[in-house]
Backbone bond lengths (Angstrom), bond angles and torsions (degrees), N, CA, C in turn:
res aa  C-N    CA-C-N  psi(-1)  N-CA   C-N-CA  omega(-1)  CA-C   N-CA-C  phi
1 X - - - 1.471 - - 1.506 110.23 -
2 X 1.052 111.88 -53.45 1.745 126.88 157.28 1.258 123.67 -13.25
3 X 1.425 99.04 -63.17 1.695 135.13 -168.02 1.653 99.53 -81.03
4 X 1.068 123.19 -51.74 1.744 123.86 152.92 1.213 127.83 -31.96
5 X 1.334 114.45 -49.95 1.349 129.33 -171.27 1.331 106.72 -77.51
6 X 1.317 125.13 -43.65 1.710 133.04 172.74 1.221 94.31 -60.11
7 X 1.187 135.22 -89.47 1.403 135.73 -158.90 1.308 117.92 -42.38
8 X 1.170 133.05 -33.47 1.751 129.95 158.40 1.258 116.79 -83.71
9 X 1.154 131.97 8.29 1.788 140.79 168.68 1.778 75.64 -84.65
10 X 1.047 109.11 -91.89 1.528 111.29 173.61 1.367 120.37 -7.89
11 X 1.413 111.97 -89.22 1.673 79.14 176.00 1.544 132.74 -90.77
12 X 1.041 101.33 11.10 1.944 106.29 145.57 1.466 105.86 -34.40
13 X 1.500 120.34 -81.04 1.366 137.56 -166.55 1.509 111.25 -56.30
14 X 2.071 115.66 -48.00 1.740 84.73 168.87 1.071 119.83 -61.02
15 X 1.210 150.94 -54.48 1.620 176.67 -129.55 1.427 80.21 -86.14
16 X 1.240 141.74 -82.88 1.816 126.96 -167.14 1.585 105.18 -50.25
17 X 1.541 107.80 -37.38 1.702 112.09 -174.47 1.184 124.32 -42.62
18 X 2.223 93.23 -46.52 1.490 90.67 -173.97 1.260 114.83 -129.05
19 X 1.762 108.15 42.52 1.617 117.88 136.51 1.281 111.99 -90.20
20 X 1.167 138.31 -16.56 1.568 151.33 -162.63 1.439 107.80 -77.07
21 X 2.181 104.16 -42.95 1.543 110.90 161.65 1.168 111.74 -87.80
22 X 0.887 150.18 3.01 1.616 143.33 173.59 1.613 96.76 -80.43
23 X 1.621 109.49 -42.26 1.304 104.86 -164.96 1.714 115.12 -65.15
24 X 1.310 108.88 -34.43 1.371 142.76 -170.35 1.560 98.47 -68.91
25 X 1.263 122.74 -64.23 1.584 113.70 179.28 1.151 103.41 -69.65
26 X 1.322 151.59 -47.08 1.663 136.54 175.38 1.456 116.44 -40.16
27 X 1.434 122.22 -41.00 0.516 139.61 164.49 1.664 126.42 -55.92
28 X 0.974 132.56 -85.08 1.507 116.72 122.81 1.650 141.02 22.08
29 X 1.427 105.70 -50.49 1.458 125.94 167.91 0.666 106.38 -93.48
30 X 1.296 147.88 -30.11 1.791 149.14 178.89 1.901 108.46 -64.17
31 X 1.537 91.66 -50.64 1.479 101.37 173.36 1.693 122.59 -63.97
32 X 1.618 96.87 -38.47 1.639 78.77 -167.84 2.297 98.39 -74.35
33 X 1.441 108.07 -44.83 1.319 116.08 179.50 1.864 104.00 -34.66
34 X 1.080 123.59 -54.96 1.478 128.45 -163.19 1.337 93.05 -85.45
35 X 1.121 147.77 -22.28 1.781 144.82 169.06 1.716 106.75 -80.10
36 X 1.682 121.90 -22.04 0.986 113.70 150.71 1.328 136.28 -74.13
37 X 1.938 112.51 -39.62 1.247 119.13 -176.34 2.109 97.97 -65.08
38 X 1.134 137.11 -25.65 1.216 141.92 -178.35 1.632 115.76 -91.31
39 X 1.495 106.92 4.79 1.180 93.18 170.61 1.669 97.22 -114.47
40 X 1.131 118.81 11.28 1.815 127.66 167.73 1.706 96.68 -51.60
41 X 1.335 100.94 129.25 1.802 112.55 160.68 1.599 125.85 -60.11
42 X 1.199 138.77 112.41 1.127 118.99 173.45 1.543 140.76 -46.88
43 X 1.437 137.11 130.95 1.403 114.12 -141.52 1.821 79.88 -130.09
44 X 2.099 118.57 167.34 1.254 100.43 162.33 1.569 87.52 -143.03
45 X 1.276 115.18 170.28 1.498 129.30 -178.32 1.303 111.14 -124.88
46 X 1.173 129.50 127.82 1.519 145.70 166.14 1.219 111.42 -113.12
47 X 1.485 129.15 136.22 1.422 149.45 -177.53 1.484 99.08 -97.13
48 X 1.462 136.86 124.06 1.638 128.56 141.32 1.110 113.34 -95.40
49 X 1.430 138.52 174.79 1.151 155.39 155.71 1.420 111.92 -104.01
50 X 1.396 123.15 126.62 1.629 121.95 160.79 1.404 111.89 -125.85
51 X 1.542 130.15 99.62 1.652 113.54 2.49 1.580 100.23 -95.46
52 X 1.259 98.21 -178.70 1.373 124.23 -177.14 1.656 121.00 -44.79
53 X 1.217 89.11 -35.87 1.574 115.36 -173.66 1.739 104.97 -147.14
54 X 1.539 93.40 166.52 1.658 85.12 -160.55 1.598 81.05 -154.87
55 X 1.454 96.64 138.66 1.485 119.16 171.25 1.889 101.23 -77.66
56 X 1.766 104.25 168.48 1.354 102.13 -178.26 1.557 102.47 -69.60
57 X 1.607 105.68 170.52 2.203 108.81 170.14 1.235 118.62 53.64
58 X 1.602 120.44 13.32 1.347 125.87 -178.49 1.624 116.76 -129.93
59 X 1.320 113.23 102.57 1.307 111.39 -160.03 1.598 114.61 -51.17
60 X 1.499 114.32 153.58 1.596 114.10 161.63 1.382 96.34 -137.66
61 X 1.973 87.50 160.56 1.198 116.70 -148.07 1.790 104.85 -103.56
62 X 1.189 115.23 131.25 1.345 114.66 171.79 1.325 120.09 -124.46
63 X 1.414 112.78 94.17 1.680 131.52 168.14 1.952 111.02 -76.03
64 X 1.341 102.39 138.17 1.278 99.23 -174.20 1.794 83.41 -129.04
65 X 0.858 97.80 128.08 1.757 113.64 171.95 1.790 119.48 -84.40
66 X 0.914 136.74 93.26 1.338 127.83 -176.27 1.858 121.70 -90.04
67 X 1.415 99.02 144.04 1.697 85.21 -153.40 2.007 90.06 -118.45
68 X 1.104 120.32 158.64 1.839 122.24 177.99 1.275 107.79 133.24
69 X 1.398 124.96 155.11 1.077 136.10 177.36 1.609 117.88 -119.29
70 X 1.401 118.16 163.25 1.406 106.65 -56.38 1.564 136.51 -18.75
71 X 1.054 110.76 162.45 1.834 133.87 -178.32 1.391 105.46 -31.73
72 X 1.251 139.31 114.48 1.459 121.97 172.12 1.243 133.48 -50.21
73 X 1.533 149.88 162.45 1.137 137.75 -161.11 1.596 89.61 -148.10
74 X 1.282 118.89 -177.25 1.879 113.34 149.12 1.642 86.89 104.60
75 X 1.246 88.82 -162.44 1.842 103.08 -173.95 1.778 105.04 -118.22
76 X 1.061 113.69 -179.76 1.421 139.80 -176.59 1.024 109.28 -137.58
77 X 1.812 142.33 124.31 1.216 159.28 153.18 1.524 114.05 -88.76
78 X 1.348 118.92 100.97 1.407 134.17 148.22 1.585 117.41 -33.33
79 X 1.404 130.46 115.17 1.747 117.30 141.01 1.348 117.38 -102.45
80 X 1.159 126.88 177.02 1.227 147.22 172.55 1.672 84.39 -137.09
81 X 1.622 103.45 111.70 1.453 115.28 -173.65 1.661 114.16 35.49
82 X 1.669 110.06 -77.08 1.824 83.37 -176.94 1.418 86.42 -153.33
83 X 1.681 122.45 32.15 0.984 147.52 -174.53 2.134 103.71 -99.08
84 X 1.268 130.07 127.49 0.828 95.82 -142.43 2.157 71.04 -109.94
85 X 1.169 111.41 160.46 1.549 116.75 -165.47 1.600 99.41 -112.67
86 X 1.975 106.37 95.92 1.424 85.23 176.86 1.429 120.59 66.40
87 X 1.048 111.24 151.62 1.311 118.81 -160.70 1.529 106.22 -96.42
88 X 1.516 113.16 173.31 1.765 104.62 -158.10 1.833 97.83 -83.12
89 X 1.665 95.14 161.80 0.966 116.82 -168.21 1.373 131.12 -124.37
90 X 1.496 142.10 107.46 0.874 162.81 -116.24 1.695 102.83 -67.72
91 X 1.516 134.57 158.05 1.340 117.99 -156.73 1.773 85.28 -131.82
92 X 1.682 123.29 102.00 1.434 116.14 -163.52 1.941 92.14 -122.51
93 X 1.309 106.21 111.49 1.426 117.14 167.65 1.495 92.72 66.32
94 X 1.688 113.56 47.56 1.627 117.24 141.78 1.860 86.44 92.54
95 X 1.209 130.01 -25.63 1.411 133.39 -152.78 1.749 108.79 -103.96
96 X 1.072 134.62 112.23 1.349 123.47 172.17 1.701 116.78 -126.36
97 X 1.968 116.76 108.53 0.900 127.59 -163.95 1.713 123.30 -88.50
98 X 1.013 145.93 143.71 1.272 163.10 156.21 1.512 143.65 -91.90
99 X 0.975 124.39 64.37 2.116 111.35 -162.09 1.483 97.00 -81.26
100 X 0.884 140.75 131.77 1.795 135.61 140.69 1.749 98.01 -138.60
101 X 1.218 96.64 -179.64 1.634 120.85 -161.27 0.905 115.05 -112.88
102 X 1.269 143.61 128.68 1.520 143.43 -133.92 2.033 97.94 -139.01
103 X 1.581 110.12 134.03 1.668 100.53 179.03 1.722 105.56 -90.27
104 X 0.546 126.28 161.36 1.520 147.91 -138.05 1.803 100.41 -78.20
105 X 1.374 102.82 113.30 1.779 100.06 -169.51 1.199 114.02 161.02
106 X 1.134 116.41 -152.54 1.892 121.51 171.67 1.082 110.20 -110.32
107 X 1.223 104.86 138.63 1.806 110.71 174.01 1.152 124.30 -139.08
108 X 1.337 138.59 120.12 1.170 143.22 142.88 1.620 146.28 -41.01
109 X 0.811 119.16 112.00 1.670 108.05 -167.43 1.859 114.40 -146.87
110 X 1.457 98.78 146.22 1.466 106.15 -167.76 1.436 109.54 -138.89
111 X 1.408 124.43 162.87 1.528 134.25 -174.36 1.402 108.55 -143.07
112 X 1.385 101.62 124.83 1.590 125.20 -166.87 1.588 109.77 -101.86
113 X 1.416 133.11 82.36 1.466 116.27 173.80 1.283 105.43 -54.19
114 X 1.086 118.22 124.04 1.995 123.28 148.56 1.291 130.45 -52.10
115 X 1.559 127.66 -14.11 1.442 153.86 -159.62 1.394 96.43 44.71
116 X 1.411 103.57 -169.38 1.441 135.15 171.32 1.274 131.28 -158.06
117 X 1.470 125.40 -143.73 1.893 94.13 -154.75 1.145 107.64 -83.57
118 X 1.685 135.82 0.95 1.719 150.79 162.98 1.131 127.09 -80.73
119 X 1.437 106.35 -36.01 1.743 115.24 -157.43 1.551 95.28 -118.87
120 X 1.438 112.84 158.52 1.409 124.03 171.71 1.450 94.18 -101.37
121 X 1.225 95.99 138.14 2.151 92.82 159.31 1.354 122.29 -50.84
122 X 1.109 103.94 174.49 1.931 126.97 -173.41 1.490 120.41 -160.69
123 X 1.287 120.14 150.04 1.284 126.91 172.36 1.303 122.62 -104.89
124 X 0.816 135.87 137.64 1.593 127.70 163.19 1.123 122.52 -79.66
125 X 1.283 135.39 141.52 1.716 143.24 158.01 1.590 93.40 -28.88
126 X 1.595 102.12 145.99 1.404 115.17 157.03 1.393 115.15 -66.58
127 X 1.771 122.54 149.94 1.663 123.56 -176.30 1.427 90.28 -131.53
128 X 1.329 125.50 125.96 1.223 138.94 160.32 1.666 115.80 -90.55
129 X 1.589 86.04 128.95 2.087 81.79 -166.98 1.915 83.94 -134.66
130 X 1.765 106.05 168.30 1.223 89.70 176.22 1.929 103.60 -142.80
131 X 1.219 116.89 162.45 1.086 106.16 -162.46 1.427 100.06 -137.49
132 X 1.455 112.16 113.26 1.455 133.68 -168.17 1.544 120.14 -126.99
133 X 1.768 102.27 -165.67 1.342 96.67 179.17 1.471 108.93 -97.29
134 X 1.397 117.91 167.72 1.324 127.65 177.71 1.938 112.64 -32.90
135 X 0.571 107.06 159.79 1.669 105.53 172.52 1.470 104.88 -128.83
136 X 1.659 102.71 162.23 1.569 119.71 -156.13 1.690 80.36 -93.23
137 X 1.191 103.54 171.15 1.376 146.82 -165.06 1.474 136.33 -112.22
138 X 1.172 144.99 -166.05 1.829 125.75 175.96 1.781 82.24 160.53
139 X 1.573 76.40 102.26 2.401 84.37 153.17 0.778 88.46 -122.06
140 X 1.600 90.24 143.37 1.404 130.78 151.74 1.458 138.50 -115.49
141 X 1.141 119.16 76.37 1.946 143.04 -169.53 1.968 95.31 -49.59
142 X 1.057 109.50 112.75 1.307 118.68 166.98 1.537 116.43 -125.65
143 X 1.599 111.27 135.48 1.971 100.73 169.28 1.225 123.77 -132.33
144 X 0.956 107.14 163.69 1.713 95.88 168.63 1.738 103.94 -162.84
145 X 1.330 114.28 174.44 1.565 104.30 -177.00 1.036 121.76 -106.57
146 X 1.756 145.48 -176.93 1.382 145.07 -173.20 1.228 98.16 -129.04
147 X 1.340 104.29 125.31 1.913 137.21 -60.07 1.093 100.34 2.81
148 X 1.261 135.72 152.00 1.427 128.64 117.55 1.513 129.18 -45.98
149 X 0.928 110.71 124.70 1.645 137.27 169.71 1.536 131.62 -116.72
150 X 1.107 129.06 146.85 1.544 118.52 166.63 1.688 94.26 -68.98
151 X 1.597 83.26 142.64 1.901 116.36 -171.19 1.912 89.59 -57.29
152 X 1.406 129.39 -51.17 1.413 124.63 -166.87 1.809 99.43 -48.27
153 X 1.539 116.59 -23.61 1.457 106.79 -141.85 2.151 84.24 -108.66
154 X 1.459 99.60 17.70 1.992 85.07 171.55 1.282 124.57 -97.30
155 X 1.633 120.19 -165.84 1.403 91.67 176.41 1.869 87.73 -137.41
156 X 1.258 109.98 -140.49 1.752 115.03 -168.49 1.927 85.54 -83.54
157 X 1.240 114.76 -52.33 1.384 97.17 -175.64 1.596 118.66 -114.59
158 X 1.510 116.94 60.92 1.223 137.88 153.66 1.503 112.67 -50.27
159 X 1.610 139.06 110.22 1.749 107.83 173.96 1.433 97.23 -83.27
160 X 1.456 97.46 150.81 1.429 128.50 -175.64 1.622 98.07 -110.06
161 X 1.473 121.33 158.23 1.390 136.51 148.92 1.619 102.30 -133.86
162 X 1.315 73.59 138.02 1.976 102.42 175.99 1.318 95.87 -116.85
163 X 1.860 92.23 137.02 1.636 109.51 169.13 0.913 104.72 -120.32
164 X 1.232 131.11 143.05 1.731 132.49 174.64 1.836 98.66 -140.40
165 X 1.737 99.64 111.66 1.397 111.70 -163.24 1.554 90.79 -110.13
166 X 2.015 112.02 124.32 1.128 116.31 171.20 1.548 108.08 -100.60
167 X 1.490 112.91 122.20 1.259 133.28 174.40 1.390 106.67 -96.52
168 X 1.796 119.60 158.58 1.606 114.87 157.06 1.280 109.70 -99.18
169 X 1.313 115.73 178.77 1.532 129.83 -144.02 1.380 79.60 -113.92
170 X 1.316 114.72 137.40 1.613 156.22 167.82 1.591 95.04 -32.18
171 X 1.261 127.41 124.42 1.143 151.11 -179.28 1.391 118.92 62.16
172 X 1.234 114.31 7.83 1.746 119.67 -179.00 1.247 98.32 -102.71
173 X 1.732 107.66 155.37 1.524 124.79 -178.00 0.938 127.74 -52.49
174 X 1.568 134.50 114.58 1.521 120.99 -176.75 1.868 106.21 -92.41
175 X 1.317 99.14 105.91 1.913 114.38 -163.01 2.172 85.65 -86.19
176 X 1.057 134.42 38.58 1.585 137.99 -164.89 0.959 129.03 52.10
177 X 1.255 157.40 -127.52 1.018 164.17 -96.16 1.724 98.79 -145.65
178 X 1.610 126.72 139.25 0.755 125.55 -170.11 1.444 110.56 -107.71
179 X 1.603 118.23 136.55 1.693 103.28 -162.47 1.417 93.77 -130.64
180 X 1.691 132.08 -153.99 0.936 130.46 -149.78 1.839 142.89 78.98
181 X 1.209 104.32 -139.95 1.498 104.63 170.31 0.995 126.19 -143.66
182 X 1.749 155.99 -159.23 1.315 146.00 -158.78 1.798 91.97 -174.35
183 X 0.883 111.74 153.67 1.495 123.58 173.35 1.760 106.73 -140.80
184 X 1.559 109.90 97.63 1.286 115.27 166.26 1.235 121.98 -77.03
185 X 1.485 133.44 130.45 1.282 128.99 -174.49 1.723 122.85 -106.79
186 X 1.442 138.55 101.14 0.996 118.41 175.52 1.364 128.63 -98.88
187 X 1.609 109.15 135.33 2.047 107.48 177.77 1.418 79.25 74.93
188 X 1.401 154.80 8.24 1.644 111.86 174.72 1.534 112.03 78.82
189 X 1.442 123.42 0.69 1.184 114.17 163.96 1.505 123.70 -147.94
190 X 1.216 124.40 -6.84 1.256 143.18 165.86 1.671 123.90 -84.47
191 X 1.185 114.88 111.48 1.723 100.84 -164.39 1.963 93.80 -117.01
192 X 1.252 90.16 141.27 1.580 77.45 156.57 1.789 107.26 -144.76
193 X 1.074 101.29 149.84 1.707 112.99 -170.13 1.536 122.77 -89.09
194 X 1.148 123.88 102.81 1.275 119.04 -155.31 1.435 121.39 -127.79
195 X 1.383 134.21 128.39 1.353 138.26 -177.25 1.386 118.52 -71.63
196 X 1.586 103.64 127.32 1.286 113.46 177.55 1.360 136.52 -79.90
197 X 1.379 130.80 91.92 1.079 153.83 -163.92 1.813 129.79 -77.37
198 X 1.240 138.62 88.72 0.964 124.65 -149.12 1.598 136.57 59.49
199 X 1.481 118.65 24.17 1.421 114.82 -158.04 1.149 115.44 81.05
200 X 1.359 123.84 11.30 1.870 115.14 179.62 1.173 110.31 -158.05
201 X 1.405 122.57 176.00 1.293 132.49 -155.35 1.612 98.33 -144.65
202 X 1.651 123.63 123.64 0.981 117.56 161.07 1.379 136.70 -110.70
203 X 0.727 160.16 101.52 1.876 138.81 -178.46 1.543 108.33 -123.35
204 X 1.038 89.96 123.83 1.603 131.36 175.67 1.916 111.28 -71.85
205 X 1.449 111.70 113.44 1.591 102.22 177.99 1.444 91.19 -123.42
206 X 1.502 113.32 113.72 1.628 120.66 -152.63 1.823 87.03 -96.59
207 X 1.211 129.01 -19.40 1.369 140.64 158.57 1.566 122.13 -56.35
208 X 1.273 131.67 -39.18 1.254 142.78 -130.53 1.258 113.37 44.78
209 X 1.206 96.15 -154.29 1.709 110.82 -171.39 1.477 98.53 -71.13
210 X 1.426 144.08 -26.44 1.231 126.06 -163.39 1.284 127.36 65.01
211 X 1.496 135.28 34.60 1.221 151.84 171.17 1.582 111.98 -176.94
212 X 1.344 93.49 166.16 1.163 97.49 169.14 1.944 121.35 -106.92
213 X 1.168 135.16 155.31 1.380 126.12 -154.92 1.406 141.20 91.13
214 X 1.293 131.45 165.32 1.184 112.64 -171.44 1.426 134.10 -49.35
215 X 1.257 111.47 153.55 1.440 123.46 -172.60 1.482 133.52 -156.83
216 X 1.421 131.13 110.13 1.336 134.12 -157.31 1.528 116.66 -118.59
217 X 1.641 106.01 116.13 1.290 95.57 -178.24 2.045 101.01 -102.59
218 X 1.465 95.89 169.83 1.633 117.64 175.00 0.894 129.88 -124.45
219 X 1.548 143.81 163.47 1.423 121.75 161.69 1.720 91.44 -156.98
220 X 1.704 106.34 158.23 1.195 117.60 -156.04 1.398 94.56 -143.31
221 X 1.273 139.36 83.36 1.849 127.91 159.02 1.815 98.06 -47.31
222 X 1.365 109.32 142.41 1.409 119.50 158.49 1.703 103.59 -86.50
223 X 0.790 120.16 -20.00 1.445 121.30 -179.06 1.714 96.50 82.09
224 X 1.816 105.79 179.83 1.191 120.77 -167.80 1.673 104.53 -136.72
225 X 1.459 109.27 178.07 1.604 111.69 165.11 1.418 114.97 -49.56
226 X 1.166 135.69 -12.14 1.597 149.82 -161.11 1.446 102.17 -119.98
227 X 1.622 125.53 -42.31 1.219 110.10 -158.14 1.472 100.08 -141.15
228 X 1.683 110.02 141.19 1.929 108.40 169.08 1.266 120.25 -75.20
229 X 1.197 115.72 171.00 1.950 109.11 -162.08 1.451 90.23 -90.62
230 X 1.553 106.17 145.07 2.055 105.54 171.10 1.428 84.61 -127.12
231 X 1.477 107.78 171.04 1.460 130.71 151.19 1.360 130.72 -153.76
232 X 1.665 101.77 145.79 1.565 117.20 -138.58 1.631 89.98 -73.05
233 X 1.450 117.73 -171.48 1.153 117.61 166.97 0.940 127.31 -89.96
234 X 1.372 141.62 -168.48 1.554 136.91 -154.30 1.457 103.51 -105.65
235 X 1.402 137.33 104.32 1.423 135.59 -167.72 1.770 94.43 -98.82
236 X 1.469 95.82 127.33 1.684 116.96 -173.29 1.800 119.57 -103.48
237 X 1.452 116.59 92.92 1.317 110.11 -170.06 1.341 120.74 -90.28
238 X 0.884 144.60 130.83 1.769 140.98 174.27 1.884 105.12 -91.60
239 X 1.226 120.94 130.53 0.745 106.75 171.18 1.545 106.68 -134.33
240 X 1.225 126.50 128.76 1.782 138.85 -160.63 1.519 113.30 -102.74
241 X 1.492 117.26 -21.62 1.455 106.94 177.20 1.637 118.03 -113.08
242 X 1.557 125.86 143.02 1.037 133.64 -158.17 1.880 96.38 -87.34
């Protein structure tokens, strides 16, 4: 009975021994795993829009910028709210891009780094962009001469510059920068076709008008994927010296 009693004290004690090491290496693994997950780099994600806003049937662009050191690597996951856009997308020189086509409305959208074996993931702030119809337009044909002078004081070959500045129309979407072309018209029969530069249109008549007497200039934006064509009004010059 004696001899019973020893022998299960006995293995009582291995049996606690070697839960005691089981407990000890889990333990152990917990530490080194969580000294890895803490030695992850901190990483951040930024969403752009190209453009800002987007007409309907016209793709926009979603760049997600990833920020940490070292350089990020891994993929990028798109949502549309918590919708996930397409599958993730590869992260090349810190930058991971997206185009799809959006139906006509407000939208929300976000970028999820996944990290990799440096960086912890990140989310980006939500970007609300919206995708509409074209918006109206506004020229405005302005001139004056080189020097400037009062118009009474030019002659037939004064050079003139014409500006014709395309603005958008009061409560419609400004989708940026207005591109395309312009068609200035002189006398009603002279056209010349001109690229729109910053929102404006210039042309230069290093001649002037080349006569003396009345003279009417025009201007016409064709408009763009972003914007409908307007045209300014008809600016009327007199000119009195030969």
């Amino acid at each position: 009975m004696n001899t019973y009693a020893t022998h299960t004290r006995r293995r009582i004690g291995r049996s606690a021994f070697a839960i005691a090491f089981v407990a000890i290496a889990a333990s152990a693994s917990t530490l080194v795993d969580s000294g890895h997950a803490s030695a992850l780099g901190r990483s951040t994600t930024h969403v752009k829009l190209l453009p800002r806003n987007q007409t309907v049937g016209n793709p926009e662009v979603l760049q997600a910028t990833v920020g940490g050191h070292p350089a990020a690597t891994g993929m990028v996951q798109f949502y549309e709210d918590t919708t996930p856009l397409g599958g993730a997308v590869e992260v090349t020189n810190r930058v991971a891009t997206l185009t799809d086509t959006f139906d006509l409305g407000s939208h929300t959208v976000s970028a999820q780094y996944l990290g990799d074996t440096k960086l912890a993931p990140s989310t980006s702030a939500p970007v609300t962009f919206l995708v509409g119809e074209p918006s109206d337009t506004r020229s405005d044909l302005q001139y004056h001469s080189i020097p400037p002078m009062p118009v009474s004081a030019w002659s037939a070959s004064t050079p003139v510059l014409l500006v014709t500045n395309i603005g958008v129309v009061a409560k419609q979407t400004n989708y940026g920068a207005r591109t395309g072309t312009a068609t200035v018209r002189i006398d009603g029969t002279t056209n010349y076709v001109v690229t729109v530069t910053k929102n404006r249109v210039v042309l230069e008549l290093p001649n002037g008008f080349g006569s003396v007497g009345a003279h009417t200039a025009v201007a016409t934006y064709h408009g763009d994927s972003h914007y409908n064509p307007s045209s300014a009004i008809t600016r009327r010059i007199a000119i009195t010296h030969p």
